[in-house]
C-alpha positions as a Markdown table, in Angstrom:
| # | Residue | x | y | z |
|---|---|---|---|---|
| 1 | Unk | -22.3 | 53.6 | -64.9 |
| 2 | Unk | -19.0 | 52.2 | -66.8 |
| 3 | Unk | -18.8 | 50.9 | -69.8 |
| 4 | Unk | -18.2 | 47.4 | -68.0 |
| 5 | Unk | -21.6 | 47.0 | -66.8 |
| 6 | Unk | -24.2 | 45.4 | -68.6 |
| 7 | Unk | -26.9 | 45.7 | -65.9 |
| 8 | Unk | -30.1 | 47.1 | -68.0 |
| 9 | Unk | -31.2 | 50.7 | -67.6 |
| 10 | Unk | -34.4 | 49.6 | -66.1 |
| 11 | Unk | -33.0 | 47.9 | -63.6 |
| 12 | Unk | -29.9 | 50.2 | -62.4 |
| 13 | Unk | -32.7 | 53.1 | -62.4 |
| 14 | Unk | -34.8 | 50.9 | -59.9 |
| 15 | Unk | -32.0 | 49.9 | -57.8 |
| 16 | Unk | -30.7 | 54.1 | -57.5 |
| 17 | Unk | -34.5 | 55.2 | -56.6 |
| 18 | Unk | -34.4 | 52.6 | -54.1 |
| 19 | Unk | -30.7 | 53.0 | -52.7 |
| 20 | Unk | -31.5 | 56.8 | -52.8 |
| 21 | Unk | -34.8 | 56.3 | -50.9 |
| 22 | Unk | -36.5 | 58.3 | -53.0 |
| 23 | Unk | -40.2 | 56.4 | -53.3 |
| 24 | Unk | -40.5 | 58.2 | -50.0 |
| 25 | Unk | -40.0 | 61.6 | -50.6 |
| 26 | Unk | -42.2 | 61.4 | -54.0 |
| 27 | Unk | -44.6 | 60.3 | -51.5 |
| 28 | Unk | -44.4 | 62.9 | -49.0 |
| 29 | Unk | -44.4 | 65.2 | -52.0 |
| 30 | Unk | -47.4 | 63.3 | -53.4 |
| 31 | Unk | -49.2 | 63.8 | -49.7 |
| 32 | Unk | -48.1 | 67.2 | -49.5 |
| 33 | Unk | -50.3 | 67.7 | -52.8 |
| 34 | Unk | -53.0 | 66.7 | -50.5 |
| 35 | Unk | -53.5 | 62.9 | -51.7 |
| 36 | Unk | -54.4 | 60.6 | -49.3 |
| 37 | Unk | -51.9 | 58.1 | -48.1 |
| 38 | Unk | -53.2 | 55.0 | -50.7 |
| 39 | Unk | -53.0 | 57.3 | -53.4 |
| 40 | Unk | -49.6 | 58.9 | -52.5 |
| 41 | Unk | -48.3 | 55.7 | -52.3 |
| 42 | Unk | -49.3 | 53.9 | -55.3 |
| 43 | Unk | -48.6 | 56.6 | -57.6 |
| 44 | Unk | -44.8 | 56.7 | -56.0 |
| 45 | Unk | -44.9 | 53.3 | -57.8 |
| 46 | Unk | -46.2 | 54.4 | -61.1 |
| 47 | Unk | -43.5 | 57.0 | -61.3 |
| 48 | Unk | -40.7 | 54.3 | -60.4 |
| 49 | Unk | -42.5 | 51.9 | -63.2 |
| 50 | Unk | -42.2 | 55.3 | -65.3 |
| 51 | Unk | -38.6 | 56.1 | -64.5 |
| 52 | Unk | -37.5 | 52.1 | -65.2 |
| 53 | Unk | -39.8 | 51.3 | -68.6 |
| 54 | Unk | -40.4 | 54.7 | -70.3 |
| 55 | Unk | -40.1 | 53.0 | -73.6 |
| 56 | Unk | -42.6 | 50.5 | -73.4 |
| 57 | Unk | -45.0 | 52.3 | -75.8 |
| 58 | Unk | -42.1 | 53.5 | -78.1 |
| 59 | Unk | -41.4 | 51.5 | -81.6 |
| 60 | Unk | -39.2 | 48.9 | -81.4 |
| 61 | Unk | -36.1 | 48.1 | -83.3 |
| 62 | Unk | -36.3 | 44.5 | -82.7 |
| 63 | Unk | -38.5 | 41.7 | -80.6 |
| 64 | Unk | -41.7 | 42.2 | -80.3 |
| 65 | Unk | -43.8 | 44.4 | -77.4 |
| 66 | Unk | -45.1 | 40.9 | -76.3 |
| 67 | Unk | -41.1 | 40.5 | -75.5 |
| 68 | Unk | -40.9 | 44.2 | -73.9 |
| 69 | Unk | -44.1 | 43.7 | -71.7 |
| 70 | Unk | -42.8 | 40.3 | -70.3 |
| 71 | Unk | -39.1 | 42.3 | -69.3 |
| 72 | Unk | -41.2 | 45.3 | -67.7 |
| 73 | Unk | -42.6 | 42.7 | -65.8 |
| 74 | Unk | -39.5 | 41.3 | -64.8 |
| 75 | Unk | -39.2 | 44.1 | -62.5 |
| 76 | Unk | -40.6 | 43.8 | -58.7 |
| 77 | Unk | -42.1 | 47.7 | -59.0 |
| 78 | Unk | -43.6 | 47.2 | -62.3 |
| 79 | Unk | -44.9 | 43.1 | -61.0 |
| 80 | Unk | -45.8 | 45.0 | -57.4 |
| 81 | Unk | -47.7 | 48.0 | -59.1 |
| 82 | Unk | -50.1 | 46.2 | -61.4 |
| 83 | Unk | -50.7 | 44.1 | -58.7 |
| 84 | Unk | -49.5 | 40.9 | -60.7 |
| 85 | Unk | -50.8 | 37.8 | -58.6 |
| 86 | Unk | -51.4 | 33.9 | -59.2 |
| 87 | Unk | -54.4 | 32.3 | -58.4 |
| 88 | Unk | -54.9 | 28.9 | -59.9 |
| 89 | Unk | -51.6 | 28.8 | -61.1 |
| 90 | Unk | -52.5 | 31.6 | -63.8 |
| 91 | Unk | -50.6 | 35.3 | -63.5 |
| 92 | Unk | -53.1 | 38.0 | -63.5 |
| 93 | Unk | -52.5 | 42.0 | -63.4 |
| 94 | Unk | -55.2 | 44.7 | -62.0 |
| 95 | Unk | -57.2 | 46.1 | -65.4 |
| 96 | Unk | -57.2 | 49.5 | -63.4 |
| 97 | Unk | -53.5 | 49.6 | -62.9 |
| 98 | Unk | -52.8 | 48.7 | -66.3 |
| 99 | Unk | -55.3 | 51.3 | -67.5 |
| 100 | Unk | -53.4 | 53.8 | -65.6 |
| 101 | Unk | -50.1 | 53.0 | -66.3 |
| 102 | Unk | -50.7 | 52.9 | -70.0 |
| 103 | Unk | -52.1 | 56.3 | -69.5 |
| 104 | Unk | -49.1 | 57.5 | -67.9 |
| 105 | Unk | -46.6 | 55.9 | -70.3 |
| 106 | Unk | -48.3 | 58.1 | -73.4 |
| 107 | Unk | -47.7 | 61.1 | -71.2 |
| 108 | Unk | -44.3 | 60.5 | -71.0 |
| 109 | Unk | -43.8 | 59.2 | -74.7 |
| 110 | Unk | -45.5 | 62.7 | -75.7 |
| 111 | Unk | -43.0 | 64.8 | -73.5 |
| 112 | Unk | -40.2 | 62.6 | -75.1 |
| 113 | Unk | -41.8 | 63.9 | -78.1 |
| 114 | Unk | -41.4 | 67.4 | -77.6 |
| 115 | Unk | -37.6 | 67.2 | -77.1 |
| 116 | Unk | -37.1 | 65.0 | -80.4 |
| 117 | Unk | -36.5 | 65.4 | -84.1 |
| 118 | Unk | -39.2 | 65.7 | -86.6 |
| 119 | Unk | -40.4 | 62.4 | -86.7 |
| 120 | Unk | -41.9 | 62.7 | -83.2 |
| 121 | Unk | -44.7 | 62.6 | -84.9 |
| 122 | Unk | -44.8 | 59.1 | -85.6 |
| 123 | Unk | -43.5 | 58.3 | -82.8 |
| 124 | Unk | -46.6 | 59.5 | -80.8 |
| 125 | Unk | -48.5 | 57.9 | -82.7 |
| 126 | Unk | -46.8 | 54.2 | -82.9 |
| 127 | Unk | -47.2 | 54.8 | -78.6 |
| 128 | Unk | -50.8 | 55.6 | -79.1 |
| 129 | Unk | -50.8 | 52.0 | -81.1 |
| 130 | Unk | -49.0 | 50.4 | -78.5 |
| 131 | Unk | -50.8 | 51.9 | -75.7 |
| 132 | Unk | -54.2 | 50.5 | -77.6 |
| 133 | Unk | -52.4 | 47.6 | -78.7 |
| 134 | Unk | -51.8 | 46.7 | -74.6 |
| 135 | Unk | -55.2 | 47.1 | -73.7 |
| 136 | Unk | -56.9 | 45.3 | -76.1 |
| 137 | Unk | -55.0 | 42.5 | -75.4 |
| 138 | Unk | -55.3 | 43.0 | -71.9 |
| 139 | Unk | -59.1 | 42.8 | -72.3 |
| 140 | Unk | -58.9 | 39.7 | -74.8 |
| 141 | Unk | -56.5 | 37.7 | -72.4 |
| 142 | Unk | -58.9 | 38.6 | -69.4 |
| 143 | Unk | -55.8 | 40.0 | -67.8 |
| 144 | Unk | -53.7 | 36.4 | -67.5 |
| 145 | Unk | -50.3 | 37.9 | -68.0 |
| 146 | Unk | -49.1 | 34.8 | -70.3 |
| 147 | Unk | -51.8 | 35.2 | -72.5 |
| 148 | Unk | -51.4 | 39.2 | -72.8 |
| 149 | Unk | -47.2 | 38.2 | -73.8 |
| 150 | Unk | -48.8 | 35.8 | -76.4 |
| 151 | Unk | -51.2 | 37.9 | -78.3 |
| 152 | Unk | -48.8 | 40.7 | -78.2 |
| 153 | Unk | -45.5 | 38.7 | -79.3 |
């Protein structure tokens, strides 16, 4: 990446994962693990979703996470994994996927944790905010994606 190129982080990783054609071997290696297909293939997403918007649960320095979620969500892995649809001209996500996803993101913001300065304290705890932040949102907006960004902006 050169110093020239403004395309986001999110996005370049997402477009590498899929140049390199990776989503298919973390899926073999997800099969070899001995889930089934379904599985192996939905959680490939998740770990593209991971790889793209790893900070989602992290503090932010400005905009709000109503602002953050609605950028994730700009991205066809994170739109195609949380299985964002319209019906009656309302977006909607999948409550399960979001569940999961939010779960995974805390993982990661705890590793990040691990490898940070002393104040990675507070920063497992503002994702642990966040992450409860999303889904109580989620659940008060009855998962319509433009109601989720309002309540969280």
């Amino acid at each position: 990446r050169s110093d020239q190129d403004v395309t986001s982080p999110a996005v370049l990783a997402e477009s590498r994962v899929n140049q390199w054609l990776l989503l298919k071997a973390v899926k073999e290696s997800f099969e070899g693990l001995g889930f089934d297909g379904d599985t192996a293939y939905w959680d490939s997403r998740l770990v593209l979703v991971l790889l793209a918007h790893s900070e989602l649960l992290a503090p932010r320095e400005s905009g709000t996470f109503g602002e953050s979620l609605k950028q994730a969500l700009l991205s066809a892995a994170t739109r195609e994994y949380l299985q964002v649809n319209t019906y009656d001209n309302v977006l909607w996500l999948n409550k399960d996927r979001l569940e999961r996803m939010t779960a995974a993101l805390f993982v990661v913001a705890r590793l990040s944790s691990k490898t940070e300065h002393p104040s990675s304290r507070s920063l497992v705890a503002d994702a642990r905010g966040n992450a409860q932040r999303l889904l109580v949102a989620a659940e008060r907006a009855g998962y319509r994606v433009e109601e989720m960004i309002r309540l969280l902006s």
